[in-house]
N, C-alpha and C positions, 0 to 999 in steps of 0.2 A: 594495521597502523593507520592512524589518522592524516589526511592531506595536510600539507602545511596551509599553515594561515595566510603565508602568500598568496598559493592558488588560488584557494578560496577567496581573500578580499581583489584578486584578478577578475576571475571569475564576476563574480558582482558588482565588478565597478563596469565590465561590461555592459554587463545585465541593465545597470540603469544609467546608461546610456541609449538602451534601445527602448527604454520605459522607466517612467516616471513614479509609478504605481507604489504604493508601502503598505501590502498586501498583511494580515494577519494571519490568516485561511488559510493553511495547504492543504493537497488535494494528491497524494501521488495514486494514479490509472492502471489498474493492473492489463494482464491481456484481456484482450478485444472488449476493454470499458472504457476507453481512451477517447469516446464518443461523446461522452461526456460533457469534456474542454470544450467540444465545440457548442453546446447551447448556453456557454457565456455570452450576455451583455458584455456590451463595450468592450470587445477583445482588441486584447497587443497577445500576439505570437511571435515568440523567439524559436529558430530553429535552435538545437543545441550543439549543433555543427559550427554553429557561429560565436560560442561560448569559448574562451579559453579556458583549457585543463578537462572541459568538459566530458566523460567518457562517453562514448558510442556505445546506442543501444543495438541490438544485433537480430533479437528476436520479433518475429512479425508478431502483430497488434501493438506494439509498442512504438508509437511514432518518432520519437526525441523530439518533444519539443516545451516548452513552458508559456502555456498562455493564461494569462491575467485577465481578470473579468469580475463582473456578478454575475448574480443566481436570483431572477425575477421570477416572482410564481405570487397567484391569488395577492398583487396589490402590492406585495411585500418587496425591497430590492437587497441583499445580503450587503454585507461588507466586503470591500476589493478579499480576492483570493489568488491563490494560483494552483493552477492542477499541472501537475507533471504528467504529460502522455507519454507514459513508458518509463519502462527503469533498466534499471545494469542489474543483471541477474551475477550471480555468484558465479557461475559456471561458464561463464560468457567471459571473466578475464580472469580468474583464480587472483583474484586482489580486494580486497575486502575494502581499500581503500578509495577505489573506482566506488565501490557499490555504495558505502556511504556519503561521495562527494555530493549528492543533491542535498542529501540533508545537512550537512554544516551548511551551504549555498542557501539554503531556507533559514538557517537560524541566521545568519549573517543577513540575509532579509529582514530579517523582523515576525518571520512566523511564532505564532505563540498556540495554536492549535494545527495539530496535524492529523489530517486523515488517512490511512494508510488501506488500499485495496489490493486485493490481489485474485486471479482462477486457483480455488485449488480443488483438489482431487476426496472425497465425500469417503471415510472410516467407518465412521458411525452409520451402521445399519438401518439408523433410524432418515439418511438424508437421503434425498433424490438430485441426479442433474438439475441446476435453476434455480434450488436454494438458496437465503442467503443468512450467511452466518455472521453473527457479528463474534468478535475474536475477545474468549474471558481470560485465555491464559495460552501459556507455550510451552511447547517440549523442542531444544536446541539439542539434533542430532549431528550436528555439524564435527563439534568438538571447536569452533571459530566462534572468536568472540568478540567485535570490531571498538569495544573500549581498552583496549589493550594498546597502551603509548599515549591515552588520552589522560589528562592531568587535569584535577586530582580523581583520580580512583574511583569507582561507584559501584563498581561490581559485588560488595557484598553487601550493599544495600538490601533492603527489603524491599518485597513488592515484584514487580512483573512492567512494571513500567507504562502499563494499560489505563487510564483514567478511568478508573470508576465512576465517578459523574458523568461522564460522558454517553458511556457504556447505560446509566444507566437512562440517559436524554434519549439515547438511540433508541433501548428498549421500548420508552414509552411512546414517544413518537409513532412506530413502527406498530405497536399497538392501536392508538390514535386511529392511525390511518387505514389500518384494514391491511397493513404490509405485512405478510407473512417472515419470519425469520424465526433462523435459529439460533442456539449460542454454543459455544463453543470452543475446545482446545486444539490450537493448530499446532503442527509439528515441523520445524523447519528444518529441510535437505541439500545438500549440494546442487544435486543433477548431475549432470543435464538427463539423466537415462530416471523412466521411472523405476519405482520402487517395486524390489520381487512381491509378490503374495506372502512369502516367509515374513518379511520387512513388513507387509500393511500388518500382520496379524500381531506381528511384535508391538506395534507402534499401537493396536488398540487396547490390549493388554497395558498400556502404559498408560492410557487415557490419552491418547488422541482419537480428537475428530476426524480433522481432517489434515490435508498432506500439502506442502507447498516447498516450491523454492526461492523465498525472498521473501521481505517485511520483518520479520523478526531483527537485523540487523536497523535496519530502520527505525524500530521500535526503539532498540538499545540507543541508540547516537543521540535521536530527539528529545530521550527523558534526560540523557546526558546534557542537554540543552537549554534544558526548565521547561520544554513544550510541553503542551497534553496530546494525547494519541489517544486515536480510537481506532482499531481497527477493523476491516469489513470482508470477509470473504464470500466469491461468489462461486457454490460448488456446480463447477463445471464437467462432472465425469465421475463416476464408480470407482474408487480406488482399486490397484491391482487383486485379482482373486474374489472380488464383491461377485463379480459375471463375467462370462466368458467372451467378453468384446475386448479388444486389440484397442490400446489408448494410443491416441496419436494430438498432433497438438491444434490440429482441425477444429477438432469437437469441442477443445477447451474454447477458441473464439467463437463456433459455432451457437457454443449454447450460453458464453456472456451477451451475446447478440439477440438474443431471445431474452433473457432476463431484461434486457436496456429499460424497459419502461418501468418497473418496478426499484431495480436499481436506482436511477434516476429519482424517481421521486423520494424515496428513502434518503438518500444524499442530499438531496434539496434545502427538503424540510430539516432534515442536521443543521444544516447549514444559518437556514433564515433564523432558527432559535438559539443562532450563540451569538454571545453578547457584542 
């Protein structure tokens, strides 16, 4: 169920109280890309501890916070944004409503583009840790589906909610630049526990890539919003049964930390070419 529009216009009246900002941009930071946020220009950071209604993030790399900025590079200075360091994972409150509350918070901003990141776990035989995959479509293993009590209806719309133009800005860009990526069907999970080897083998057989838990609810609320989405995964880890290494959620911040610079410039350059 959707927060009420109280919360929500709570929440934001907040918000611009502790900034002035009318942001178009968003940005939400998966684990350990959260790094991010901090090479904005002219930063205002809100903890989200100081947000009313706002949920707690729980999970390390995920800071809670919302900071407002550009995005300077070769000359160029982006339009205001905001990146979310960290999100509310599904399994962190079993409330679908927590996990969508940043995004109405964004559309009640004025977001009209949203970028959506996440770590997830690499299906596809053909991916390595450090990857970065941009997101063409989804497989919703949840059986949850956070447009449900939102008015009017959308869910049997066509489509996937993913901006093709966008999708395909990133592709070329990423091209452009000499940035390696891949593309890709992500598969979204509850958690918190990964997924057996029986589970990744099922999930490749269905076409997925790669494995994650969050963003896909994201995806659904923002296109519910009129936003454009795009979204970006950074495969941080082998999924279950790929090799015989023990996942833990080390490695997942381990090796977003290792991609940073790549990452980073990929998002950048997104960024300075939209309108």
């Amino acid at each position: 169920m959707p927060a009420s529009d109280q919360k929500v216009k709570d929440a934001v009246a907040a918000i611009q109280t502790m900034c002035d900002r009318r942001p178009r941009i968003g940005i939400v930071l998966g684990s350990g890309l959260g790094d991010f946020g901090d090479g904005l220009h002219n930063r205002v950071e809100i903890d989200t501890s100081n947000i009313p209604h706002y949920p707690v993030s729980t999970v390390p790399g995920h800071a809670g916070r919302l900071v407002f900025g550009q995005l300077v590079s070769e000359g160029k200075t982006s339009a205001d944004l905001l990146a979310f360091q960290g999100r509310i994972h599904f399994y962190e409150c079993n409330d679908l409503e927590k996990v969508i509350f940043p995004i109405q918070v964004a559309a009640e901003l004025g977001i009209e583009t949203l970028i959506l990141t996440n770590a997830a776990g690499g299906i596809n035989k053909a991916f390595r840790p450090g990857d970065l995959m941009l997101i063409r479509d989804f497989i919703n293993l949840t059986m949850e589906n956070p447009l449900r009590g939102i008015s009017p209806p959308r869910t049997a719309s066509a489509g996937n909610g993913l901006d093709a133009d966008l999708l395909s800005l990133a592709r070329s860009i990423a091209h452009s630049s000499g940035v390696q990526v891949k593309e890709g069907v992500y598969c979204w999970t509850k958690g918190p526990s990964y997924e057996s080897a029986a589970e990744i083998r099922m999930m490749a057989l269905a076409g997925a890539d790669a494995v994650g838990m969050s963003t896909m609810p994201e995806v659904m609320v923002a296109t519910q919003h009129g936003m454009k989405v795009l979204g970006v995964s950074c495969i941080t880890n082998y999924a279950t049964g790929l090799t015989d290494a023990k996942l833990d959620h080390q490695e997942v911040t381990d090796v977003a930390n290792m991609v940073k610079a790549n990452f980073t410039e990929l998002l950048t350059k997104i960024v300075l070419a939209l309108p």
